[in-house]
RODO-2510 file (C-alpha; in nm, 4 decimals, decimal comma):
residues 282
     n   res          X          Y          Z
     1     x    -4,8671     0,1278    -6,8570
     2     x    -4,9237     0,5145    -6,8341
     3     x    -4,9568     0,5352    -7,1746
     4     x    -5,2360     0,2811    -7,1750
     5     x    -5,3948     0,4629    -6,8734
     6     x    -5,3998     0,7993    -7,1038
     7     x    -5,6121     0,5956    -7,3567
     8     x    -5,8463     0,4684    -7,1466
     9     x    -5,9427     0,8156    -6,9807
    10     x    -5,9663     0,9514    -7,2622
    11     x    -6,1833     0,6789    -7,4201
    12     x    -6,4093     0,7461    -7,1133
    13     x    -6,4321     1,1186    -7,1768
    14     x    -6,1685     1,2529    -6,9366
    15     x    -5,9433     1,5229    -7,1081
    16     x    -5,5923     1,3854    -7,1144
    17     x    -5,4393     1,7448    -7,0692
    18     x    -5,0599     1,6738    -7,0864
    19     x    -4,7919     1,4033    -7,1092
    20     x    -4,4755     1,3676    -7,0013
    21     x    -4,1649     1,0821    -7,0592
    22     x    -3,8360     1,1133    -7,0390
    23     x    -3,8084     0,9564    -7,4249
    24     x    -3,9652     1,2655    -7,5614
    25     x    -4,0663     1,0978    -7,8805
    26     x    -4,2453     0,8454    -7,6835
    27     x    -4,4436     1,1684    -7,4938
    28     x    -4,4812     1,3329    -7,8460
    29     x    -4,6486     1,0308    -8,0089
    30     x    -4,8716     0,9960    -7,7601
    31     x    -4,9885     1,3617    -7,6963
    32     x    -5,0537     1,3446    -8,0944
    33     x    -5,2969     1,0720    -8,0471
    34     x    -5,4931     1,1858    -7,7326
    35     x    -5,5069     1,5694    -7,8585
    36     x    -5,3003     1,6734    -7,5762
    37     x    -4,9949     1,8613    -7,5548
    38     x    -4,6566     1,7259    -7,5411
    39     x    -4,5075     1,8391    -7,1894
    40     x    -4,1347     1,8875    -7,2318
    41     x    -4,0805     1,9674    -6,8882
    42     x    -4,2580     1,8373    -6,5446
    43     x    -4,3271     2,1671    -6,4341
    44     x    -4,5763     2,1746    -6,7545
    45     x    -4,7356     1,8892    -6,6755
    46     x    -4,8371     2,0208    -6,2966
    47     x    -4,9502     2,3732    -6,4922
    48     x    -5,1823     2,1527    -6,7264
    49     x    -5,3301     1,9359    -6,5050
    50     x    -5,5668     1,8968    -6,1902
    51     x    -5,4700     1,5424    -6,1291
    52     x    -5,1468     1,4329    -6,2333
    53     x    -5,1000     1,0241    -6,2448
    54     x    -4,7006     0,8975    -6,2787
    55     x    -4,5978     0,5720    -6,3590
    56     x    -4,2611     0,5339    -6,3091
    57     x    -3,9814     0,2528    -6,2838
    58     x    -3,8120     0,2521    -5,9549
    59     x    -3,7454     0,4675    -5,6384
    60     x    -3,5344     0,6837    -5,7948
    61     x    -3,6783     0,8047    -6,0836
    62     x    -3,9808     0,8501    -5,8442
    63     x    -3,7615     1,1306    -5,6159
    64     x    -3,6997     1,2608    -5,9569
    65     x    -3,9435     1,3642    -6,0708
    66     x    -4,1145     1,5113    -5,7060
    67     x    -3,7489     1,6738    -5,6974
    68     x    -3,7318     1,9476    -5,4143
    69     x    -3,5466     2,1716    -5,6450
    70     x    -3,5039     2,1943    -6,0301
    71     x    -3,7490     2,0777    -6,2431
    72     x    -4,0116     1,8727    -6,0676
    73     x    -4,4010     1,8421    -6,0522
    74     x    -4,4077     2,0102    -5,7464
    75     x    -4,3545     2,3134    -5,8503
    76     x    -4,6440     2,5571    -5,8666
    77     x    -4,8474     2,2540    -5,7331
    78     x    -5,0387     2,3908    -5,4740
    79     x    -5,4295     2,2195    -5,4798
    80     x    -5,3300     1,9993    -5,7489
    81     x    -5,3554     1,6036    -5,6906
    82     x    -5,0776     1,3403    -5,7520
    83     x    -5,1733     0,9852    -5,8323
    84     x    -4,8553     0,7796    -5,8024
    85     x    -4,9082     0,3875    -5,9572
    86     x    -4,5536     0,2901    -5,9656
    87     x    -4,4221    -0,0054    -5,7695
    88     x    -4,1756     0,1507    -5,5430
    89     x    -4,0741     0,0984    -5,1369
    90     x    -4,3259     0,1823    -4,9185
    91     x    -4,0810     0,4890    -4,7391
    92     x    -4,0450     0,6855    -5,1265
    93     x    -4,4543     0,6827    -5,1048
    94     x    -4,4000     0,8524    -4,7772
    95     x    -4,1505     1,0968    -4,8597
    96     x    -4,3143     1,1820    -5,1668
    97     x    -4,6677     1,2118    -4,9852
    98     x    -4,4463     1,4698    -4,7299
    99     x    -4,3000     1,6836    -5,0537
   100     x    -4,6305     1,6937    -5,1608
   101     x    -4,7818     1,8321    -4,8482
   102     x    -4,5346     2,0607    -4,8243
   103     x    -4,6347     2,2163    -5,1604
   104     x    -4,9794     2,2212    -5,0685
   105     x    -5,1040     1,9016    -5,2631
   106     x    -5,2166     1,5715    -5,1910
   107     x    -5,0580     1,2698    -5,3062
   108     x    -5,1825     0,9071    -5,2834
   109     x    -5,0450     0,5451    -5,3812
   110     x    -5,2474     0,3891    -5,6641
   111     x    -5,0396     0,0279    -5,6818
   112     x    -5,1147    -0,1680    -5,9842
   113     x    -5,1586    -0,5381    -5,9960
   114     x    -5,2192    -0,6666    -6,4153
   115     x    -5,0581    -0,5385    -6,6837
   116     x    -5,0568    -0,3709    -7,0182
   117     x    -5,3564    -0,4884    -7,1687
   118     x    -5,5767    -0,4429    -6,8376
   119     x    -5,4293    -0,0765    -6,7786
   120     x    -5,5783    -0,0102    -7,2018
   121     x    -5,9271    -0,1915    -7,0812
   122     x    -5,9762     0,0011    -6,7534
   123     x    -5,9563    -0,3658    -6,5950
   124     x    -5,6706    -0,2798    -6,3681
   125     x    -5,6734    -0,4017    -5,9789
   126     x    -5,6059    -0,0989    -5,7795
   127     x    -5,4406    -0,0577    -5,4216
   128     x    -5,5148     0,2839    -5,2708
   129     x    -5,2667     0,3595    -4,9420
   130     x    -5,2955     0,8252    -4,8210
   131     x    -5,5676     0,9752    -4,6881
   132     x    -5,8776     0,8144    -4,6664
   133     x    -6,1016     1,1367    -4,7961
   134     x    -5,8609     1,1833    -5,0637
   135     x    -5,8891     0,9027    -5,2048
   136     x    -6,2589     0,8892    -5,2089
   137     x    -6,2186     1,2490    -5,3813
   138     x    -6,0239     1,0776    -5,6986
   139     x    -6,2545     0,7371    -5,6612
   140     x    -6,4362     0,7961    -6,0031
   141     x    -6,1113     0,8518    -6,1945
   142     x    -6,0104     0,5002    -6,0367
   143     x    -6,2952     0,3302    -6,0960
   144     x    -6,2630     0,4286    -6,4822
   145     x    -5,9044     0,2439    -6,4624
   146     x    -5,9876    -0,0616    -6,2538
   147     x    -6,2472    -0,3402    -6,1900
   148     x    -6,1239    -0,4026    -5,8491
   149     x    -6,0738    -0,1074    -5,6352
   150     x    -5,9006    -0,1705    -5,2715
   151     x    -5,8298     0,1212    -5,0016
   152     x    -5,5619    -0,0656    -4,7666
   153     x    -5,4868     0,2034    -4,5209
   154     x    -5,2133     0,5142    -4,5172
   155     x    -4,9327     0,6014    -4,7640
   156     x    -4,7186     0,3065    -4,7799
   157     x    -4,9142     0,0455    -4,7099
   158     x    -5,0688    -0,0213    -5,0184
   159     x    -4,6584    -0,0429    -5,1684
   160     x    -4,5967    -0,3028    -4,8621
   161     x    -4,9171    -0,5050    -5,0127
   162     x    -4,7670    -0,4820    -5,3735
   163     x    -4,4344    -0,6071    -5,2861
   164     x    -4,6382    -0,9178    -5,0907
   165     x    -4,8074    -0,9523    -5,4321
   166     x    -4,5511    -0,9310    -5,6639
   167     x    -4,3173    -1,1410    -5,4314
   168     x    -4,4965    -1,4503    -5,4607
   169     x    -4,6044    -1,3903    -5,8144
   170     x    -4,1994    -1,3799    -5,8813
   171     x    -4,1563    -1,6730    -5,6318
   172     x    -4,4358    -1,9000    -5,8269
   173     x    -4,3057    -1,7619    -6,1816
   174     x    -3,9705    -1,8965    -6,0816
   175     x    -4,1219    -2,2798    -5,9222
   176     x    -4,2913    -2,3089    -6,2403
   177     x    -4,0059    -2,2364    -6,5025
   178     x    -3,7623    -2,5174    -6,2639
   179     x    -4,0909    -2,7175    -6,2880
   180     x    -4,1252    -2,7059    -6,6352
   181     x    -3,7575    -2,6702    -6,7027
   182     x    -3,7211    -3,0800    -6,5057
   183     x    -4,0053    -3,1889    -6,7264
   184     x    -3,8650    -3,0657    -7,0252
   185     x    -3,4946    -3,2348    -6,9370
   186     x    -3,6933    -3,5830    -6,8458
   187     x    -3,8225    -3,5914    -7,1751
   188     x    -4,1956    -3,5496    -7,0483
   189     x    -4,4472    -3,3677    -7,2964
   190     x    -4,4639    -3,0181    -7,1911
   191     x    -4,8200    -2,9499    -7,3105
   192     x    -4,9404    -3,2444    -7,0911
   193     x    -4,7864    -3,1382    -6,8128
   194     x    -4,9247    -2,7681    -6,7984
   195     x    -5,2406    -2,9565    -6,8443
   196     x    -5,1390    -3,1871    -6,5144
   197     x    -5,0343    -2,8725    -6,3473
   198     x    -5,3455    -2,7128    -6,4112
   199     x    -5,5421    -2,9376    -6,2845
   200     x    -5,3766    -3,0057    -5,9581
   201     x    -5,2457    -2,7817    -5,6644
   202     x    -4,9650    -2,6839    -5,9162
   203     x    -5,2076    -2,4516    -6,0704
   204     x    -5,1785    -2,0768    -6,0425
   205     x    -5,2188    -1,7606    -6,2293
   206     x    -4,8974    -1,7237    -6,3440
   207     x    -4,9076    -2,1139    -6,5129
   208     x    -5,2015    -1,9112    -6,7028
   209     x    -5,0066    -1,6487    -6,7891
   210     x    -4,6691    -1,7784    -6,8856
   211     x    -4,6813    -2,1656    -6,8557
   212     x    -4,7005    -2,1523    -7,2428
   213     x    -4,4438    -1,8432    -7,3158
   214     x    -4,1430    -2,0874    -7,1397
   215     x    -4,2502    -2,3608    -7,3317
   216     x    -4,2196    -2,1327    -7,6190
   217     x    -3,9379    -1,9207    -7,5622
   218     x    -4,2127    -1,6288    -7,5824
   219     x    -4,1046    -1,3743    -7,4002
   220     x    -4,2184    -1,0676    -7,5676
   221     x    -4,2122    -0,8326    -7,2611
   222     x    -4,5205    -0,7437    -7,0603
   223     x    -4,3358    -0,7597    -6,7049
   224     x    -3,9649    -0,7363    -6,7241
   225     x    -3,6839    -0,9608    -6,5570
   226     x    -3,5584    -0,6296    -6,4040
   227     x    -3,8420    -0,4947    -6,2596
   228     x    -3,9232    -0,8618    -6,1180
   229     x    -3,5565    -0,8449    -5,9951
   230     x    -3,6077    -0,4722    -5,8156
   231     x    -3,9610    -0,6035    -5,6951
   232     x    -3,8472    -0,8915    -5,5306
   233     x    -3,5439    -0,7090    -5,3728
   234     x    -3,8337    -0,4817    -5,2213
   235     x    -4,0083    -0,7400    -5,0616
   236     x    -3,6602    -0,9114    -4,9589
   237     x    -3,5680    -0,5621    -4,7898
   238     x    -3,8974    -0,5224    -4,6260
   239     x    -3,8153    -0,8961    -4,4574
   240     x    -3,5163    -0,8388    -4,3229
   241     x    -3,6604    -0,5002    -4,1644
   242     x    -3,8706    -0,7070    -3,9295
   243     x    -3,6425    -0,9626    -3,8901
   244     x    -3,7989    -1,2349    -4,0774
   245     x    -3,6091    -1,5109    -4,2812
   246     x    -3,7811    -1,5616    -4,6320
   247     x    -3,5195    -1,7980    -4,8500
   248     x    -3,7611    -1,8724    -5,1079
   249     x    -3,8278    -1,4856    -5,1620
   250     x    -3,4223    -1,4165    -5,1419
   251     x    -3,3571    -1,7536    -5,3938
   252     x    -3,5634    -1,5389    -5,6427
   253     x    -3,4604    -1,2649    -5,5877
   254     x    -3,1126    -1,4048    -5,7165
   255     x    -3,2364    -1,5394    -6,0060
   256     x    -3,4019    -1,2260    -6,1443
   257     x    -3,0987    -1,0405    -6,0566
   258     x    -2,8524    -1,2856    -6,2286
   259     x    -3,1023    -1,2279    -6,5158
   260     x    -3,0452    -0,8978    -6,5604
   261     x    -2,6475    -0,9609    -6,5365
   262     x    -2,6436    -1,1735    -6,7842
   263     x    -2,8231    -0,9026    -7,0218
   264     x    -3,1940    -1,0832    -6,9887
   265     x    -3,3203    -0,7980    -6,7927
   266     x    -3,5593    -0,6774    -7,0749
   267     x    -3,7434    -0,9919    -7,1575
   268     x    -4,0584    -1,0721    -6,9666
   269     x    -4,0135    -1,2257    -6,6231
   270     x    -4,1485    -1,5766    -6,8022
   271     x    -3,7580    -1,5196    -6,9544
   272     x    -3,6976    -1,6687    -6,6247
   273     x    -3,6984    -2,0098    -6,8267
   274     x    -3,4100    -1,9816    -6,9801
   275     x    -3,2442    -2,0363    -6,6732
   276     x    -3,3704    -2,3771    -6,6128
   277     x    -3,4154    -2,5510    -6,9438
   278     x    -3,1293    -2,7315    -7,0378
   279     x    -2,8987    -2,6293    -7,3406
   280     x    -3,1132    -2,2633    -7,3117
   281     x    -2,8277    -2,0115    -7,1849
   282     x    -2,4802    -2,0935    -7,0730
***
């Protein structure tokens, strides 16, 4: 996703200063393509950069790399601008927004909704969550990356809007792959079905997106098992905070976790199939 973000400023004249990945010869390739240098450190990137964009996979590496000691983008950061897309809980948006502050830059949430092909075409839906002028500051550079652009309100509530999103996107990826999975063990024709489907209040985005890849076994991997699994524990965690039961969200939650323990974690969450077709995995 970052990568394809890089492309598509460039392609829209920004200068793509430095990047940065922890598989360097991911970084290198890249940096060779956009003219821009290959950061071996985070502390480079922050000395290259006004506005610094990370895509990252979970809360962890997140605290990484706005580490309060050792290498870390915050250092020598004062005035620059941190633009922070990955889907992480709503309190590491906070606590990175308060490292931030306290080396005199601004950070805001930029949640992404799509995927790899909308990040390369600058079709991406946005959710902005920090400070309201700040984010108007960095609007343009957004607007280059998205088609849909949505300010939801201070740092972490964009991430709490994301996890609502990506919840039920997990819980209707996982209805349709039992769905299809029943149909397939009746004997029905699987093409008509998704036809039925779409055509009926069994229709959704996600039968658009990966109605076809179960069928197919296709699960060449735009949005992995595991980060549906860590996405849908987010939104679990954020439920039982306020004291709400949500089985279907928890039920999913399972599955993408027992997923990635049986070694499926890297296929696309559509992999989710192969839990519910007959004679697919033990």
């Amino acid at each position: 996703m970052g990568a394809n973000m890089a492309r598509r400023l460039k392609d829209v004249g920004y200068t793509v200063s430095a990047v940065y990945d922890v598989h360097a010869p991911s970084a290198a390739e890249l940096a060779r393509e956009l003219g821009a240098t290959h950061a071996t450190s985070l502390e480079a990137v922050t000395s290259a950069a006004d506005v610094i964009f990370t895509v990252v996979t979970d809360d962890a590496a997140q605290l990484g790399v706005f580490a309060e000691s050792g290498d870390s983008l915050l250092k020598n950061a004062k005035g620059k601008r941190f633009i922070n897309c990955a889907t992480i809980s709503p309190k590491t948006h906070v606590e990175v927004e308060r490292r931030a502050k306290s080396a005199g830059a601004t950070s805001l949430e930029a949640c992404m909704a799509s995927s790899i092909p909308q990040a390369r075409a600058g079709t991406l839906y946005l959710m902005c969550g920090g400070d309201e002028a700040e984010f108007k500051r960095v609007k343009p550079i957004l607007e280059k990356l998205s088609s849909a652009l949505r300010f939801v309100g201070k740092t972490g509530q964009a991430a709490q809007v994301k996890a609502l999103v990506n919840m039920v996107m997990n819980i209707n990826t996982a209805g349709l792959a039992e769905g299809l999975g029943l149909g397939s063990a009746l004997g029905l024709d699987l093409e008509m079905l998704r036809e039925v489907f779409s055509q009926t209040g069994a229709n959704s985005q996600v039968l658009k997106t990966d109605g076809e890849d179960m069928q197919n076994r296709a699960h060449d991997c735009y949005f992995s098992a595991a980060h549906a699994a860590k996405d849908s524990g987010i939104a679990a965690t954020l439920g039982r905070e306020v004291g709400l039961k949500l089985p279907l969200a928890e039920a999913t939650h399972q599955q993408f976790e027992r997923m990635v323990a049986l070694g499926l974690g890297g296929l696309d969450k559509s992999g989710i199939a192969e839990l519910t077709f007959k004679g697919r995995h033990a």
